[in-house]
C-alpha positions in Angstrom: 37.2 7.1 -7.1 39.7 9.9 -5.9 39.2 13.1 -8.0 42.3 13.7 -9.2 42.6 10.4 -10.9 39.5 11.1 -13.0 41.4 13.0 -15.9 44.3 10.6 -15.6 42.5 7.6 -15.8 40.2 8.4 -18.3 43.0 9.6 -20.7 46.7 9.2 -19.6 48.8 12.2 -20.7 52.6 12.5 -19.9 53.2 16.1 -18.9 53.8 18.3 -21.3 58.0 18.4 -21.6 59.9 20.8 -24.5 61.3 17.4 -25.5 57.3 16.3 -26.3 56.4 18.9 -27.7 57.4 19.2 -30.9 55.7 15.2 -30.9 52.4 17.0 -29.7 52.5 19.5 -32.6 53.7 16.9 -35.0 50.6 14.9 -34.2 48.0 17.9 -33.8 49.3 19.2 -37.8 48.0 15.4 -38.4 44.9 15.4 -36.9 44.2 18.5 -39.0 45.2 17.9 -42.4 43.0 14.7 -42.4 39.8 16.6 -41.3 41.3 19.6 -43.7 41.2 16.5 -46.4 37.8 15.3 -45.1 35.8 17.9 -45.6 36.0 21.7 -46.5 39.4 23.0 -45.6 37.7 26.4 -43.3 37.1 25.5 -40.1 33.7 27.6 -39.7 32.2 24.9 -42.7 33.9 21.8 -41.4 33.2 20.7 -37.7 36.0 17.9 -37.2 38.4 21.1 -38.7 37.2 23.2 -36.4 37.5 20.7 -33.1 41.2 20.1 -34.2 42.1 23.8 -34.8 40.8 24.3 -31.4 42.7 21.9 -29.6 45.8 23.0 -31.9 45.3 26.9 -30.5 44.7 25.6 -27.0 48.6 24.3 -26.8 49.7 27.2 -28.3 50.9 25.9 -31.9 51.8 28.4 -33.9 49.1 30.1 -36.5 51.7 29.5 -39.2 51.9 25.8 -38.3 47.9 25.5 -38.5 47.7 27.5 -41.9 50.8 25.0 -43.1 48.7 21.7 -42.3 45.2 23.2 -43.5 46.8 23.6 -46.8 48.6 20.3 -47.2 45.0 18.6 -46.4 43.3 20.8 -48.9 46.4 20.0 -51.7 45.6 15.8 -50.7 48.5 15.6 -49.1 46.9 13.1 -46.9 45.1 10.8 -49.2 47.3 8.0 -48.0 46.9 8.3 -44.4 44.0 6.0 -42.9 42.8 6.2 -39.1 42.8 2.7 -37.4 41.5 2.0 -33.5 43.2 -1.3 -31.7 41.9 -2.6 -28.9 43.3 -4.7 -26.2 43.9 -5.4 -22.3 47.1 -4.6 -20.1 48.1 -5.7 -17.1 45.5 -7.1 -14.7 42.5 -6.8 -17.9 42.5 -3.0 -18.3 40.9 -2.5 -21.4 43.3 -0.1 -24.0 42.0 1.9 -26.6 44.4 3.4 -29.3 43.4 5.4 -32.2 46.4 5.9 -34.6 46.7 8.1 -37.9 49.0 6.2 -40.0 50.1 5.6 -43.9 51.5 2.7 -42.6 49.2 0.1 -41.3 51.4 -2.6 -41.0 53.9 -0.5 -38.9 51.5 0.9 -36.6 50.1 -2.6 -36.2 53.6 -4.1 -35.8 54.4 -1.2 -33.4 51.5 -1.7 -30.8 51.3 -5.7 -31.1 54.9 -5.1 -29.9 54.3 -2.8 -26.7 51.2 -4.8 -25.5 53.7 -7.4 -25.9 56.4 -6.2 -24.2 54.4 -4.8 -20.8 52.2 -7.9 -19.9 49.3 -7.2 -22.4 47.8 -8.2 -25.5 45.8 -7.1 -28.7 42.1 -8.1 -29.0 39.2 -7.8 -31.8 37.7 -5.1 -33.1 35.1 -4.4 -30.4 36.6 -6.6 -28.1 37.7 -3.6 -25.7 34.9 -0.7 -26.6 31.8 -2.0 -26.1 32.2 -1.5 -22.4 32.6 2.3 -23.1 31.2 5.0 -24.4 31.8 7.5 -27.4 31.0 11.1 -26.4 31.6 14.5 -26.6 34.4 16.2 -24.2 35.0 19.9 -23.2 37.7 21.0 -21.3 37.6 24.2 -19.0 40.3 25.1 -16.6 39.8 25.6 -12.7 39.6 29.1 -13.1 36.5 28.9 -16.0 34.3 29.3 -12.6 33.3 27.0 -9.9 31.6 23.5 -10.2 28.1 24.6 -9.2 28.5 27.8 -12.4 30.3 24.9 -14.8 27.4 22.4 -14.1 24.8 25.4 -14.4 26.6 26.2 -17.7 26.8 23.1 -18.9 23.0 21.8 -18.3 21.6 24.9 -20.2 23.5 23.7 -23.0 22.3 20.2 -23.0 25.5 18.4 -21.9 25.2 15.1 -20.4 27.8 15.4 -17.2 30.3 17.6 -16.1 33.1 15.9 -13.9 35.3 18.9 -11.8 38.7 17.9 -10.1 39.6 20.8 -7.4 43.5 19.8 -7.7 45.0 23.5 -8.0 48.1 22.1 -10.2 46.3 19.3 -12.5 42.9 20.0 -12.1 40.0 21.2 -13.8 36.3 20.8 -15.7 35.6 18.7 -18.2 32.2 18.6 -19.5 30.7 15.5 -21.6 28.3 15.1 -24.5 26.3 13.2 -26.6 28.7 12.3 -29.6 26.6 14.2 -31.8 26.1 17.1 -29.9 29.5 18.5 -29.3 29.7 21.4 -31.6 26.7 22.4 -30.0 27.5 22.0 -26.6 30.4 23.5 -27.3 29.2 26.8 -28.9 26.8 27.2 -26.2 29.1 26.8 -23.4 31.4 29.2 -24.8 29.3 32.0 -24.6 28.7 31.8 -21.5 32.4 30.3 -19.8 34.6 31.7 -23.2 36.6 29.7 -25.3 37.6 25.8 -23.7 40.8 24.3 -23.1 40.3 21.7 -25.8 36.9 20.1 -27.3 37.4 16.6 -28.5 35.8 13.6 -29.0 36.5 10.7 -26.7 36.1 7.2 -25.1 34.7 7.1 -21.8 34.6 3.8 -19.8 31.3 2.8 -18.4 33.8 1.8 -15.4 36.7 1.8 -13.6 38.9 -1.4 -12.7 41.5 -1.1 -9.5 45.0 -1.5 -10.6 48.0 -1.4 -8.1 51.5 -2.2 -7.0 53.9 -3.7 -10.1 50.9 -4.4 -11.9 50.4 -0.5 -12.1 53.6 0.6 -13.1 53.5 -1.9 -15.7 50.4 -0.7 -17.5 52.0 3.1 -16.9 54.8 1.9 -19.1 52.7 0.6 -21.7 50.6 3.6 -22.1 53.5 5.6 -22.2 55.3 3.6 -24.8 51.9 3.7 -27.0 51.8 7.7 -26.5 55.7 7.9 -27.4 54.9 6.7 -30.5 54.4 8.8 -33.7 51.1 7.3 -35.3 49.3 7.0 -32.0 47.2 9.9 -31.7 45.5 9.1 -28.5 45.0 6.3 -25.8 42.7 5.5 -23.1 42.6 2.8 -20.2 40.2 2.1 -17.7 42.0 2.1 -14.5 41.9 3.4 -11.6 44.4 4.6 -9.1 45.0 6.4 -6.1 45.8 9.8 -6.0 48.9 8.8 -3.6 49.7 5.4 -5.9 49.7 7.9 -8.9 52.3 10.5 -7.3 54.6 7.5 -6.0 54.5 6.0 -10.1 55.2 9.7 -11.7 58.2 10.2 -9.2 
């Protein structure tokens, strides 16, 4: 598999545009008034707080903005929002997985059914997609963190279980993985020794890749992006891959 696919195909992201923005901070306040609401409402006594604080701070969003969603999940604000994962294929049988935050679950559903529809996919079961990945841990360091052979060095101290580096000087970087219930840990120990991540969050990683090209590609591009335009839709991840030069000729 090229390298600078990996982060792309393990979790498509659009870049990150002023007109998306303010759709990325929408969805980050989300994330963290449910795990405000889940647990205790300070990030150094609640571990799902603290991973979405993180990831909050590493896209800049302001302190006030944070404060402003911790407090609405403390007040119960979000007692009416529920997390749901679908499941299906695209184009071609790539496996989709979309976890949502929604207090709307006929919506949502509604919503995806529709773009799986619309771009040559379709829904499946619960489980129907997921059992051929895995749920882990993942860290994020940037190019400049140190070089592969220090991240890996870094990284196996702390008990990670594999670090992937893509040597792209514009998209590129480290992630790290772990053992679902290890990445606080992980996390704490890498930082001491390579500073504070990008992001820390949990993820699903596919046990493997399927090739996806030509109209059958840029198909499936339009689907995920559709899923990621959406509001509930917190995150989504397909296991294709593409070439680096197949990926540059789709974003053009």
């Amino acid at each position: 598999m090229a390298g600078h696919s990996k982060f792309k195909n393990i979790m498509h992201k659009k870049g990150r545009a002023d007109a998306a923005r303010s759709k990325l901070f929408s969805k980050l306040a989300r994330d963290i008034t449910v795990a405000a609401k889940s647990g205790m409402p300070d990030p150094a006594m609640n571990p799902r707080l603290r991973l979405a604080v993180n990831n909050a701070k590493a896209e800049s969003m302001p302190k006030d903005n944070i404060d402003r969603a911790i407090k609405k999940g403390a007040a119960g604000e979000s007692d009416n929002m529920e997390e749901i994962r679908y499941e299906g294929f695209g184009p071609q049988g790539i496996g989709i997985i979309v976890e949502t935050l929604t207090d709307n679950r006929n919506r949502t559903g509604g919503n995806v059914r529709s773009y799986f529809t619309k771009f040559g996919g379709n829904l499946g079961e619960t489980g129907s997609v997921s059992f051929m990945w895995d749920r882990m841990g993942q860290i994020e360091y940037p190019l400049k963190a140190g070089s592969a052979d220090a991240i890996m060095e870094a990284a196996i101290e702390a008990g990670a279980a594999d670090v992937e580096t893509d040597e792209d000087e514009e998209d590129g970087g480290h992630l790290i993985f772990t053992a679902y219930e290890d990445l606080n840990a992980v996390t704490e120990a890498v930082a001491k020794v390579l500073g504070d991540p990008k992001s820390t969050r949990f993820i699903w990683k596919p046990q493997t890749l399927s090739p996806i090209t030509g109209d059958p590609a840029k198909t499936l591009m339009k689907l995920i992006d559709a899923l990621n335009d959406d509001d509930d839709v917190q995150a989504v991840y397909a296991n294709f891959d593409i070439s680096d030069e197949e990926m540059e000729a789709l974003s053009a």
